[in-house]
Each structure stands twice: as structure tokens, then as C-alpha cells.
N, CA, C and O of each residue as an XYZ file, in Angstrom:
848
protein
N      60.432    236.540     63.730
C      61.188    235.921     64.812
C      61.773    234.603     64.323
O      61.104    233.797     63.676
N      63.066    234.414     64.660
C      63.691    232.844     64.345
C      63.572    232.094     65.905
O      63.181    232.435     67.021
N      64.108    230.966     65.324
C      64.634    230.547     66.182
C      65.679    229.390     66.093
O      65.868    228.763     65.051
N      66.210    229.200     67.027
C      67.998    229.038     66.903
C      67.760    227.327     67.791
O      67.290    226.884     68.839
N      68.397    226.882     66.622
C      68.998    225.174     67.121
C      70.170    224.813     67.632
O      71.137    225.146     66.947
N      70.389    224.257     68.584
C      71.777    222.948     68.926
C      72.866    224.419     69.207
O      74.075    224.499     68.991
N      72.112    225.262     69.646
C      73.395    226.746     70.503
C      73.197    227.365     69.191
O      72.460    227.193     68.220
N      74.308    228.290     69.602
C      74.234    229.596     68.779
C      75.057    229.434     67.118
O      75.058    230.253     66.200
N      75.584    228.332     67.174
C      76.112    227.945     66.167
C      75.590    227.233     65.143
O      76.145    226.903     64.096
N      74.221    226.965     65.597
C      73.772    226.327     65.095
C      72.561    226.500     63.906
O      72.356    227.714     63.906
N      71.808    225.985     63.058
C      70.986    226.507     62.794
C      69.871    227.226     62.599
O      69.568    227.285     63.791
N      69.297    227.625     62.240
C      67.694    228.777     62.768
C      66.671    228.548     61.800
O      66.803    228.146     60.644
N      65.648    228.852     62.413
C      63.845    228.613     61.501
C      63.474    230.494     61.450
O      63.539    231.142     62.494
N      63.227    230.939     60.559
C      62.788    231.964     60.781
C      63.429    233.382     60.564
O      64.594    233.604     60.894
N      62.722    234.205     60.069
C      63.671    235.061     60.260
C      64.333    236.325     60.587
O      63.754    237.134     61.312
N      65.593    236.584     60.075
C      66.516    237.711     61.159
C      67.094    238.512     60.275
O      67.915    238.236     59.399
N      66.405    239.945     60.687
C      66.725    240.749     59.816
C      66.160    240.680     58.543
O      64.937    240.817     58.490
N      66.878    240.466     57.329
C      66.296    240.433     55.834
C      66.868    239.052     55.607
O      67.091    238.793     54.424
N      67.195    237.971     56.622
C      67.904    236.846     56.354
C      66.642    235.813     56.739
O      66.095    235.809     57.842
N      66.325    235.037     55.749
C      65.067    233.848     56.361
C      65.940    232.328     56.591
O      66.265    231.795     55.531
N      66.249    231.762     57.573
C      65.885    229.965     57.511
C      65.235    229.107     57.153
O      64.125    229.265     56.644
N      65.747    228.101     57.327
C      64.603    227.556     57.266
C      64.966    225.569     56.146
O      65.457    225.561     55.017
N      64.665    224.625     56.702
C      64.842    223.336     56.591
C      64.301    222.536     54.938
O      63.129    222.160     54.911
N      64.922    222.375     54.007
C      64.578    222.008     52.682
C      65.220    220.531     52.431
O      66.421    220.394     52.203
N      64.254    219.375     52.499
C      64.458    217.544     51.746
C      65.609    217.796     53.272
O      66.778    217.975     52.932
N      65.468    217.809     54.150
C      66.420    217.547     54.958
C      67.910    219.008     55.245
O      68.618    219.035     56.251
N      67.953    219.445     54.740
C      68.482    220.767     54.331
C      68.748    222.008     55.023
O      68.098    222.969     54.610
N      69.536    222.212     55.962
C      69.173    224.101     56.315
C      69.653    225.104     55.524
O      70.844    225.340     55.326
N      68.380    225.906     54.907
C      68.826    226.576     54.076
C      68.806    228.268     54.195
O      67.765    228.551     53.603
N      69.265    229.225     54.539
C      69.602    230.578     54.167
C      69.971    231.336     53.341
O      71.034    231.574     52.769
N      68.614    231.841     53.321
C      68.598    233.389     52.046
C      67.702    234.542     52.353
O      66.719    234.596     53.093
N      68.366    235.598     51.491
C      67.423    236.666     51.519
C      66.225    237.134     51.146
O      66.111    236.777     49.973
N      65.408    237.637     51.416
C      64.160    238.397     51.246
C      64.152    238.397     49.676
O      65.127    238.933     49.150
N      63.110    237.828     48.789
C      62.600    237.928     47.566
C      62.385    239.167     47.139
O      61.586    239.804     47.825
N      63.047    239.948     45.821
C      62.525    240.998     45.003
C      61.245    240.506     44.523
O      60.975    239.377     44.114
N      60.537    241.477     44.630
C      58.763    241.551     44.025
C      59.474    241.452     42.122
O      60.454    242.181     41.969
N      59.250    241.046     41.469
C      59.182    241.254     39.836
C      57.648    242.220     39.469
O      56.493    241.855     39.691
N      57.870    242.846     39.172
C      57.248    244.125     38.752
C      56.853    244.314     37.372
O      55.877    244.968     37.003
N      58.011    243.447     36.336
C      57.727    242.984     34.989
C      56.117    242.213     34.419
O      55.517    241.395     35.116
N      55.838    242.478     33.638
C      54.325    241.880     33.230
C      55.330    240.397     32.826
O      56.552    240.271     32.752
N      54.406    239.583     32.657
C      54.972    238.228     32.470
C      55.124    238.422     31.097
O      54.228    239.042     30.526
N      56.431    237.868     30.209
C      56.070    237.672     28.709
C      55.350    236.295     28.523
O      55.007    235.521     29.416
N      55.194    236.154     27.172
C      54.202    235.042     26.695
C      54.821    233.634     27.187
O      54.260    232.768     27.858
N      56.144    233.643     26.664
C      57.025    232.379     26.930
C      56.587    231.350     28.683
O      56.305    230.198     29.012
N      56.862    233.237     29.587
C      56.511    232.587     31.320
C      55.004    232.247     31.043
O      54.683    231.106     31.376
N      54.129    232.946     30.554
C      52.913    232.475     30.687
C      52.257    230.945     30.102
O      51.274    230.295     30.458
N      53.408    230.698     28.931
C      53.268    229.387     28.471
C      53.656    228.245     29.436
O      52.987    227.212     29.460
N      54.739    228.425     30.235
C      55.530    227.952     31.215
C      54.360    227.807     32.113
O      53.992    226.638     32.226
N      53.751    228.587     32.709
C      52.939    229.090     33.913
C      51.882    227.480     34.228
O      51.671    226.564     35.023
N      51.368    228.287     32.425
C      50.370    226.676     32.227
C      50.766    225.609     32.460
O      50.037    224.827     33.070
N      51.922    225.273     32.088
C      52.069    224.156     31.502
C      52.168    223.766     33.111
O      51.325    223.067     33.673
N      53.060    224.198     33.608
C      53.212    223.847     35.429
C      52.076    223.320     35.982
O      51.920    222.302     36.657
N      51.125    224.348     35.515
C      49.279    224.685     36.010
C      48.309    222.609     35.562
O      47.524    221.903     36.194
N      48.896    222.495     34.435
C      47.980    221.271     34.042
C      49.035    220.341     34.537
O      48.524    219.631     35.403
N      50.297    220.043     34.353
C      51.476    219.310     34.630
C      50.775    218.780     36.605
O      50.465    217.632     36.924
N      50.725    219.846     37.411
C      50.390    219.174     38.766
C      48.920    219.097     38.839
O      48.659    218.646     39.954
N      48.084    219.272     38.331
C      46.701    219.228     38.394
C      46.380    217.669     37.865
O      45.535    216.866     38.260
N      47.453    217.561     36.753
C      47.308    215.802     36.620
C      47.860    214.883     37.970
O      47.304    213.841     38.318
N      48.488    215.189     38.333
C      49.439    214.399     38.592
C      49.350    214.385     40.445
O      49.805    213.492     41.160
N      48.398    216.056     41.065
C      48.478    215.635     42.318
C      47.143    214.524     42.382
O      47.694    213.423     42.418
N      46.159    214.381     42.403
C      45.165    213.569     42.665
C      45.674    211.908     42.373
O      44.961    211.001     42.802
N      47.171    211.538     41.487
C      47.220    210.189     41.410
C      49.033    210.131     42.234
O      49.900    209.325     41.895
N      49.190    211.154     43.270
C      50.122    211.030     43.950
C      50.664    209.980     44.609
O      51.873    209.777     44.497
N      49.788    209.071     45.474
C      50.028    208.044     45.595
C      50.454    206.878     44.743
O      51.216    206.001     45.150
N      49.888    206.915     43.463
C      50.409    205.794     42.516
C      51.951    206.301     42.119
O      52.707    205.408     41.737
N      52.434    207.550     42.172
C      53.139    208.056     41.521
C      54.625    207.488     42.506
O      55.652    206.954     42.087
N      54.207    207.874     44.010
C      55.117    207.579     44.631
C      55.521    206.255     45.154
O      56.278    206.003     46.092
N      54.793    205.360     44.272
C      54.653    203.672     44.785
C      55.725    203.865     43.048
O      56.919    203.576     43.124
N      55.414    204.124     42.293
C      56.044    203.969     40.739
C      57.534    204.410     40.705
O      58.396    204.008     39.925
N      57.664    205.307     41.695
C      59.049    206.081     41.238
C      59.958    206.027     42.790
O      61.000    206.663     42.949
N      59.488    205.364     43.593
C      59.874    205.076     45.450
C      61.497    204.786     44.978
O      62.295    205.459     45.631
N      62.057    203.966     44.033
C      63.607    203.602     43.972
C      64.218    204.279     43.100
O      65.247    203.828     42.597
N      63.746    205.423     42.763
C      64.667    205.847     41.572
C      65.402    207.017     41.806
O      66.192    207.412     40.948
N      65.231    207.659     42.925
C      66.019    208.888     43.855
C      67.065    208.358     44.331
O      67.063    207.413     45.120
N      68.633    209.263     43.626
C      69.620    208.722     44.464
C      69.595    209.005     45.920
O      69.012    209.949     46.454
N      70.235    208.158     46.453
C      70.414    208.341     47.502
C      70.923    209.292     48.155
O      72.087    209.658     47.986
N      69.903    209.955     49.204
C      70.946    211.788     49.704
C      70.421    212.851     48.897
O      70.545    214.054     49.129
N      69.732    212.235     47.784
C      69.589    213.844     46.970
C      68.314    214.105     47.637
O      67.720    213.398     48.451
N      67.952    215.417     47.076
C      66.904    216.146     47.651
C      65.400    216.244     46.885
O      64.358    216.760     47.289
N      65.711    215.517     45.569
C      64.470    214.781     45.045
C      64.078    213.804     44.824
O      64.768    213.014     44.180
N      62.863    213.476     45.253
C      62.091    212.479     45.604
C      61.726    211.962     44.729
O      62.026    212.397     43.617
N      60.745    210.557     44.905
C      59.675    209.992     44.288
C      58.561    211.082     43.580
O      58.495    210.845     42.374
N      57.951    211.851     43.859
C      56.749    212.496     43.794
C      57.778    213.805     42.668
O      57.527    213.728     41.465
N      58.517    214.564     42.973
C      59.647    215.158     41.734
C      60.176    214.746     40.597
O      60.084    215.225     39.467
N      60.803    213.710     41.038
C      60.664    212.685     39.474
C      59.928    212.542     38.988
O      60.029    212.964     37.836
N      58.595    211.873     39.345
C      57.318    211.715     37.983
C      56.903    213.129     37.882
O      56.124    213.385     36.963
N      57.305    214.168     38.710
C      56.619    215.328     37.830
C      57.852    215.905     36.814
O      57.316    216.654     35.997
N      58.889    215.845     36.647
C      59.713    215.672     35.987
C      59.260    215.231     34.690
O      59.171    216.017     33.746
N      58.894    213.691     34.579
C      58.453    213.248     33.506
C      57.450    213.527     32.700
O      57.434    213.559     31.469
N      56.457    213.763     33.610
C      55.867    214.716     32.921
C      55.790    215.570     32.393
O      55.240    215.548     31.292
N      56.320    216.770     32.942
C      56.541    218.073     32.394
C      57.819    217.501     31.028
O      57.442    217.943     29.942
N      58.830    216.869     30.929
C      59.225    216.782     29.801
C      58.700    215.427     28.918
O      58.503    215.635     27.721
N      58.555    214.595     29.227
C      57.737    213.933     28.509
C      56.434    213.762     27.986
O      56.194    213.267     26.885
N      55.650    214.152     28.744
C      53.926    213.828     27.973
C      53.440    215.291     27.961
O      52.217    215.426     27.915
N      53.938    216.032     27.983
C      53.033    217.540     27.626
C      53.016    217.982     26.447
O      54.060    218.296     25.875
N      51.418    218.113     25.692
C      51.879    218.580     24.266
C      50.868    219.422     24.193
O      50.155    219.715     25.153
N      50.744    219.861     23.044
C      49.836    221.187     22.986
C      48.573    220.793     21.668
O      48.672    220.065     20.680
N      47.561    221.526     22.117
C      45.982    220.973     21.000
C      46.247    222.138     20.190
O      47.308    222.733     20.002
N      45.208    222.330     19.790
C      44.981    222.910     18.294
C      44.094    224.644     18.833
O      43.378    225.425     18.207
N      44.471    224.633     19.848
C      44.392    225.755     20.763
C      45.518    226.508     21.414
O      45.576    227.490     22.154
N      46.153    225.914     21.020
C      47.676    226.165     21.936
C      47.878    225.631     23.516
O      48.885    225.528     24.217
N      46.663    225.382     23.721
C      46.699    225.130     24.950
C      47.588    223.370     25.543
O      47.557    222.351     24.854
N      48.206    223.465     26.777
C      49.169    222.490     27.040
C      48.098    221.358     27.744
O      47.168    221.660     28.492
N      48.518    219.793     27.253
C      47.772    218.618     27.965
C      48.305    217.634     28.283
O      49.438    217.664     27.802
N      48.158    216.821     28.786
C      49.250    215.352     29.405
C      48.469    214.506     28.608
O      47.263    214.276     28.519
N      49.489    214.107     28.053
C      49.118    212.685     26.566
C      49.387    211.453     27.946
O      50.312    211.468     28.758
N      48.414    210.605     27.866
C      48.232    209.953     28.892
C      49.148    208.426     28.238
O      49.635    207.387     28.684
N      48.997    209.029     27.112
C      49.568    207.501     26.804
C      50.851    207.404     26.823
O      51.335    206.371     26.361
N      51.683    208.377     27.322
C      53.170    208.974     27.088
C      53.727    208.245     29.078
O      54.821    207.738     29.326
N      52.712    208.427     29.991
C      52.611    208.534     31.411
C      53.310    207.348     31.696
O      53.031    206.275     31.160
N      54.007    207.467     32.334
C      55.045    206.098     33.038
C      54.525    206.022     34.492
O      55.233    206.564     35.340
N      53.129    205.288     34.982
C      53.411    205.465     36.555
C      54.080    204.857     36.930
O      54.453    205.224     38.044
N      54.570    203.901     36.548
C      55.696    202.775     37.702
C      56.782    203.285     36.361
O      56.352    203.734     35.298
N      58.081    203.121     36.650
C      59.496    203.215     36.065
C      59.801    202.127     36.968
O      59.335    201.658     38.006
N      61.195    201.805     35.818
C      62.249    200.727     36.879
C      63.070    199.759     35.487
O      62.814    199.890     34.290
N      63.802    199.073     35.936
C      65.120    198.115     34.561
C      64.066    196.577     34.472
O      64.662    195.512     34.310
N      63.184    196.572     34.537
C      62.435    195.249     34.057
C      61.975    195.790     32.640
O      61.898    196.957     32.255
N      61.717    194.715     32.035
C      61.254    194.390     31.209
C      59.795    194.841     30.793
O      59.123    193.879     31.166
N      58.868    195.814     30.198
C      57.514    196.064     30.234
C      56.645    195.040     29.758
O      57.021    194.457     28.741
N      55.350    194.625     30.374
C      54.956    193.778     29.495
C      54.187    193.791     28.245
O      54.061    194.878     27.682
N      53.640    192.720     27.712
C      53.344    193.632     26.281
C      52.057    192.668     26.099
O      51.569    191.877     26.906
N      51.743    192.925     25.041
C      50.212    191.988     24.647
C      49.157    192.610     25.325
O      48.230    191.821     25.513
N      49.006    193.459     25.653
C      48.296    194.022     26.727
C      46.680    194.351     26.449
O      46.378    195.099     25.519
N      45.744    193.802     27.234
C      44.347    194.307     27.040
C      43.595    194.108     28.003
O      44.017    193.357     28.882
N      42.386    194.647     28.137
C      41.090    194.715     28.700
C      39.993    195.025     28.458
O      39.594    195.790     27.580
N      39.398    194.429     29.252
C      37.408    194.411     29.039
C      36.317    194.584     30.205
O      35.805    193.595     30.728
N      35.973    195.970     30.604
C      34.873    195.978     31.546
C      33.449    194.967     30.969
O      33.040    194.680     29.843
N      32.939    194.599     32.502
C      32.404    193.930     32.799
C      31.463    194.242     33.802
O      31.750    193.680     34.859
N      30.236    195.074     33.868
C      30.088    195.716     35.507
C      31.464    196.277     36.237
O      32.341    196.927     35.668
N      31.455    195.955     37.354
C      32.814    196.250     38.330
C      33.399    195.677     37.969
O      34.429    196.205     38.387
N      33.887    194.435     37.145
C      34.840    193.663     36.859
C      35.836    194.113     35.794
O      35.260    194.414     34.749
N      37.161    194.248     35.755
C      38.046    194.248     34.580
C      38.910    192.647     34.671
O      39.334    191.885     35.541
N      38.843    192.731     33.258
C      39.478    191.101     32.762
C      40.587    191.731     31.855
O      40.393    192.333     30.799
N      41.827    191.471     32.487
C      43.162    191.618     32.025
C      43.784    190.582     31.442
O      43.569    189.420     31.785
N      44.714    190.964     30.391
C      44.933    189.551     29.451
C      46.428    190.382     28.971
O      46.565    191.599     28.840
N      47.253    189.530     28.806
C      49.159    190.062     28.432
C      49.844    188.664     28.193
O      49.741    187.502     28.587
N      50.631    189.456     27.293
C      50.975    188.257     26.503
C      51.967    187.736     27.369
O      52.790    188.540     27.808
N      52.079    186.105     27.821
C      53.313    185.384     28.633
C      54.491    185.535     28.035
O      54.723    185.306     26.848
N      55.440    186.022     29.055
C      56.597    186.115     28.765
C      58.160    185.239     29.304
O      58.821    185.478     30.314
N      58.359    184.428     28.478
C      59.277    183.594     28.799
C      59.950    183.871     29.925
O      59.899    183.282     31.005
N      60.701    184.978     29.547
C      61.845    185.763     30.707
C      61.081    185.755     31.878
O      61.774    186.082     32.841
N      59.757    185.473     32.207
C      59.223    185.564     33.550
C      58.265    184.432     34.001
O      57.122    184.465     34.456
N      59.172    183.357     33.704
C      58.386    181.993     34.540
C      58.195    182.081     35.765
O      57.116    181.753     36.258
N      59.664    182.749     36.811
C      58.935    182.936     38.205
C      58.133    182.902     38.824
O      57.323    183.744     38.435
N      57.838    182.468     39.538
C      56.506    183.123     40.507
C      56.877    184.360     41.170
O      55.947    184.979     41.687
N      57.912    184.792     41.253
C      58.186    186.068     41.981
C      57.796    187.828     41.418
O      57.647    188.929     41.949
N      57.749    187.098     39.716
C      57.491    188.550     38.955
C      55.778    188.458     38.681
O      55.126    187.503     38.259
N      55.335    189.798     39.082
C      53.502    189.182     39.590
C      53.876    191.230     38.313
O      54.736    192.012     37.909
N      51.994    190.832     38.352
C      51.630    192.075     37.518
C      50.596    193.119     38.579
O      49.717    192.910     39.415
N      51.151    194.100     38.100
C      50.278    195.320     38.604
C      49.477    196.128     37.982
O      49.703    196.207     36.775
N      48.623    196.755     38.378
C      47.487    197.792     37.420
C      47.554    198.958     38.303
O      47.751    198.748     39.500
N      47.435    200.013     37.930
C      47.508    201.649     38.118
C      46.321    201.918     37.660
O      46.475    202.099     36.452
N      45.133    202.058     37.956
C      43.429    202.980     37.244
C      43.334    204.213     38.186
O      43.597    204.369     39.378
N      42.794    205.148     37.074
C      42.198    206.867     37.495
C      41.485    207.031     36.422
O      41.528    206.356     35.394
N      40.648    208.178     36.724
C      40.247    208.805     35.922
C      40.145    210.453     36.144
O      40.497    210.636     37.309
N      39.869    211.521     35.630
C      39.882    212.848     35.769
C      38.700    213.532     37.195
O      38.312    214.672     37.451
N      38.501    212.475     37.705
C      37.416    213.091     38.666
C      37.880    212.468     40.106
O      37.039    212.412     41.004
N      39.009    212.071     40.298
C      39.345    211.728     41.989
C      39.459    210.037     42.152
O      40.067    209.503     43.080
N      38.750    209.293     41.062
C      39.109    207.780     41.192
C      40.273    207.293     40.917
O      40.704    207.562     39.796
N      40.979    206.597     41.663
C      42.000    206.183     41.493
C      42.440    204.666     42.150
O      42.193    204.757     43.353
N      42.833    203.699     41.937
C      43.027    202.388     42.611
C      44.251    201.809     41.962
O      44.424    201.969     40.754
N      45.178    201.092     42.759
C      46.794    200.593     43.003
C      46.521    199.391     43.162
O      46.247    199.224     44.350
N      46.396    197.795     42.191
C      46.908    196.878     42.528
C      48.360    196.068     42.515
O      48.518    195.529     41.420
N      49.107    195.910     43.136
C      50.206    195.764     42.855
C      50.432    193.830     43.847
O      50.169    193.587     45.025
N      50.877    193.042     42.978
C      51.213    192.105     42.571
C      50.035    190.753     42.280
O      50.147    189.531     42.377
N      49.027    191.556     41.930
C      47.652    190.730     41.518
C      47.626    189.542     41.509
O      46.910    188.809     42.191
N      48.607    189.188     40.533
C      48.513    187.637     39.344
C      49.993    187.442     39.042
O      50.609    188.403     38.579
N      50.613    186.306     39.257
C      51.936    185.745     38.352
C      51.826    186.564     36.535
O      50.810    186.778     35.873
N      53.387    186.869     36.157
C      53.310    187.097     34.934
C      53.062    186.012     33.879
O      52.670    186.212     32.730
N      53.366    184.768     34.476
C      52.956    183.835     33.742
C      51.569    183.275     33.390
O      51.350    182.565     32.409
N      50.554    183.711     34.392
C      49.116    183.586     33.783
C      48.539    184.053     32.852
O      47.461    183.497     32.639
N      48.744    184.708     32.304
C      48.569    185.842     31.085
C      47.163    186.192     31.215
O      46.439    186.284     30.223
N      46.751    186.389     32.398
C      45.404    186.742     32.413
C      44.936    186.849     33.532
O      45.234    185.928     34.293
N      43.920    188.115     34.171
C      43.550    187.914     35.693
C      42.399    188.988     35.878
O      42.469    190.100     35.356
N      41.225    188.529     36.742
C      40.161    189.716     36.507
C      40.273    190.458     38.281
O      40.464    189.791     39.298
N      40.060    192.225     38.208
C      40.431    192.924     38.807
C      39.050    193.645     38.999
O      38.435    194.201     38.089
N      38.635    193.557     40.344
C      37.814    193.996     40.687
C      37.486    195.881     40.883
O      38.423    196.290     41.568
N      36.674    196.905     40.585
C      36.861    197.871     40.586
C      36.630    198.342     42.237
O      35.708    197.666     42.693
N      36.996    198.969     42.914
C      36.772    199.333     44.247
C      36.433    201.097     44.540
O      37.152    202.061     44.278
N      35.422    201.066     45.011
C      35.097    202.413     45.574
C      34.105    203.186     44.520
O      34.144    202.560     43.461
N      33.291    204.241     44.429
C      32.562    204.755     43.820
C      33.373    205.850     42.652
O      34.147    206.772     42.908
N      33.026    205.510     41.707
C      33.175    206.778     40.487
C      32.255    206.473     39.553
O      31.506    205.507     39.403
N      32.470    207.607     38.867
C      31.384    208.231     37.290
C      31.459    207.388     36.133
O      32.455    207.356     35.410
N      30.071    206.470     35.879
C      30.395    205.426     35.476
C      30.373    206.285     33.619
O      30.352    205.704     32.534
N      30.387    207.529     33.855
C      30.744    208.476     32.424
C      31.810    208.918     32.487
O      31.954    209.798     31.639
N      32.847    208.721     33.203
C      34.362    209.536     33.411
C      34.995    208.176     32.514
O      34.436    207.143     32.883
N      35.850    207.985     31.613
C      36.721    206.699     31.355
C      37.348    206.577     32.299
O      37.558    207.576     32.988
N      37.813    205.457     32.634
C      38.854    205.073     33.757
C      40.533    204.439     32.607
O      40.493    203.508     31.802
N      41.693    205.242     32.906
C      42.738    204.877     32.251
C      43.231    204.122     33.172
O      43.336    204.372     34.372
N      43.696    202.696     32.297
C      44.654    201.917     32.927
C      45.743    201.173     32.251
O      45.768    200.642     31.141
N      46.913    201.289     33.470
C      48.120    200.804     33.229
C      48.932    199.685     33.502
O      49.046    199.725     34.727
N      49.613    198.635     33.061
C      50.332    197.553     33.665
C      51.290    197.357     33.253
O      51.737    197.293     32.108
N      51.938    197.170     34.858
C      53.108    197.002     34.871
C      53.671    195.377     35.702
O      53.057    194.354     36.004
N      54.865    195.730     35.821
C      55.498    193.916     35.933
C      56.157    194.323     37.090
O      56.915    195.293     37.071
N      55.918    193.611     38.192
C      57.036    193.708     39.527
C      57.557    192.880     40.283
O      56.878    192.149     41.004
N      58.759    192.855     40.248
C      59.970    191.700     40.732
C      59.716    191.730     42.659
O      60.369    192.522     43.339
N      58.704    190.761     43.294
C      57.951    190.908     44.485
C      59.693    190.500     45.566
O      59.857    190.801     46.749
N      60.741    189.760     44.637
C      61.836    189.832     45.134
C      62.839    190.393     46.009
O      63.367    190.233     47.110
N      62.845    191.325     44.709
C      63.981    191.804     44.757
C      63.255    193.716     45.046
O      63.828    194.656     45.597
N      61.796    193.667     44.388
C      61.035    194.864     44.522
C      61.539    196.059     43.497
O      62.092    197.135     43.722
N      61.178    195.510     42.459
C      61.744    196.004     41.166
C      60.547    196.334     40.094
O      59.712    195.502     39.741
N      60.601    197.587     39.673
C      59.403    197.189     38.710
C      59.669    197.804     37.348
O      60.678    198.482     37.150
N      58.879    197.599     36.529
C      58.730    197.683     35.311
C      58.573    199.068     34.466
O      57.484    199.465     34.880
N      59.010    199.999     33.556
C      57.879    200.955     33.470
C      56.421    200.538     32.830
O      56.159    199.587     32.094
N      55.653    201.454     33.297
C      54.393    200.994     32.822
C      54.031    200.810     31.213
O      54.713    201.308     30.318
N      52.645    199.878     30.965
C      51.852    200.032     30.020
C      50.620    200.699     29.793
O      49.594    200.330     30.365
N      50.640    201.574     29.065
C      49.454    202.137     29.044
C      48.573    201.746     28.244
O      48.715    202.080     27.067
N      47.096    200.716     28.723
C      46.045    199.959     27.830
C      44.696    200.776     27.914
O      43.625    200.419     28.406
N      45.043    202.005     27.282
C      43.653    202.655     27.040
C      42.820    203.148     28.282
O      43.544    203.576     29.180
N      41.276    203.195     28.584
C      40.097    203.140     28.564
C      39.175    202.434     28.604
O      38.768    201.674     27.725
N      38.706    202.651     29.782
C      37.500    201.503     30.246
C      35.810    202.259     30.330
O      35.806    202.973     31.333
N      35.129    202.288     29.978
C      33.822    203.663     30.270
C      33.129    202.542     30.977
O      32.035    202.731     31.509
């Protein structure tokens, strides 16, 4: 059963006959009924399959960081988002393959924040109990007080935490408290980035390793 919008001229949900509706990123879209493929998959789709398979398995559990990282980089009107783009990047940027054939996300390849700033650099850290002590090298170009630093942490088991504008870039240093429970045997990866609290601009990320 459909059903029919704004009169008869109008659009429909549902569907009629072998014809389906139905609303896509804002979109009404109409098509027909899917052929079943009946073909065994060759190797190539099955390589593909995976790669899809580990590509969102990374990437849904740190969704939120993803869509704070990539929120300005969708033109305007199009029909992909924040959350499409970084899987984008992923799938062509950080996927590589082990000594198994099997496909993995090189973490150090991972951009969670993108954007036309400047990345910062000098970059390190040191657990401490719950405490991380962040240290980056000062960067002229950012005497402001307006350009502050951010950190992105996860790890493979559901932890994940977003600070975003912590510390001035000019302190070159700031300690970040860990929040919420995880596996103090999982590493926790973390990233920093630089964000213009301005103009709301950010940096692509740095990726500084591993914290256990």
C-alpha cells in the first residue's frame, strides 16, 4: 500500500504495483522492484563485501566524533552528509590489507576532524591514572585565543570521548581528564586537532598513537 502526498500529483511512500516510493537525504525517489542476483559472488565482490564489513564496523561506534569532524564539509543541497564523507575516507584512504589478505583501517591514516587549518604538530602524550597530559608544539600562526585544541579518544570496545576546544593553541600543553568506564587493556587511540572557536573551523586531525 502507498500513500499519496499534497493530492494526486503529488508524491507517494510505498508501493504501487511493481513501482516503490519513497523519501532519500530529503529526496522523493521512484523505482522498480529489485532483480534477486542469482550469480555466486566472484572473489573481487567478496573482497569488496569485507572491506564495506570492517570499513563501518570501525567507524559506526565513533559516529559521533565523525559527524562533529566532517559537519562543514557537505556541499550544500547535496545528499551526502557528514557521517558519508568520513566513510568515504575511509574506505579510500586507510584500508589496507595484512599478511592474510584480510582488509583493516590503519588508524594512523584516520582524519576525524578535516577542515583548511593548519594541523598541529609536535604532538604527544602520557597516561597518568585517568589523567592524559598533552603537549604540541606552539605555533606562531596561532597566537589567538580563538584557535583552542581538541582531542578525539576510542578504543575497539565502545569507549569513546570528544573534547573540543580544551586549551588555547598557544599553551602547548594541557591535561585531559579520561571520562566514563573502559578496559584499562583495550589501548585508547588519540587524536588532535586545532579549531578556529571563531569562525568554527577545524583542522584535519593528528594522530598521537596509544595510551594502555
Amino acid at each position: 500500500m502507498a500513500i499519496q502526498e499534497n493530492g494526486p500529483n503529488g508524491p507517494f511512500k510505498g508501493k504501487v504495483g511493481s513501482v516503490y516510493g519513497y523519501k532519500l537525504n530529503g529526496q522523493n525517489i521512484i523505482r522498480g522492484a529489485r532483480n534477486k542476483n542469482r550469480k555466486p559472488p566472484t572473489e573481487a565482490m567478496l573482497m569488496n563485501q569485507q572491506k564495506m564489513k570492517v570499513a563501518n564496523n570501525f567507524i559506526g561506534p565513533i559516529k559521533a566524533i565523525l559527524q562533529y569532524g566532517y559537519r562543514h564539509l557537505a556541499p550544500k543541497g547535496s545528499r551526502v552528509g557528514p557521517f558519508q564523507l568520513a566513510q568515504q575516507h575511509i574506505l579510500k584512504e586507510t584500508m589496507e590489507l595484512d599478511a592474510d589478505c584480510q582488509y583493516y583501517v590503519n588508524v594512523e591514516k584516520v582524519l576525524v576532524f578535516k577542515g583548511p587549518l593548519s594541523p598541529p604538530i609536535g604532538c604527544s602524550v602520557e597516561k597518568h591514572g585517568k589523567m592524559l597530559h598533552m603537549k604540541w608544539t606552539v605555533n606562531a600562526d596561532y597566537k589567538d585565543k580563538m584557535y583552542k585544541m581538541s582531542f578525539a579518544l576510542f578504543n575497539t570496545k565502545g569507549f569513546m570521548q570528544l573534547d573540543i576546544g580544551i586549551a588555547e593553541v598557544n599553551q602547548g600543553s594541557c591535561t585531559v581528564p579520561l571520562i566514563g568506564s573502559f578496559d584499562e587493556k583495550i589501548p585508547i587511540h588519540i587524536y588532535f586537532g586545532i579549531w578556529d572557536s571563531y569562525l568554527d573551523l577545524n583542522s584535519d586531525s593528528v594522530y598521537c598513537g596509544i595510551v594502555e
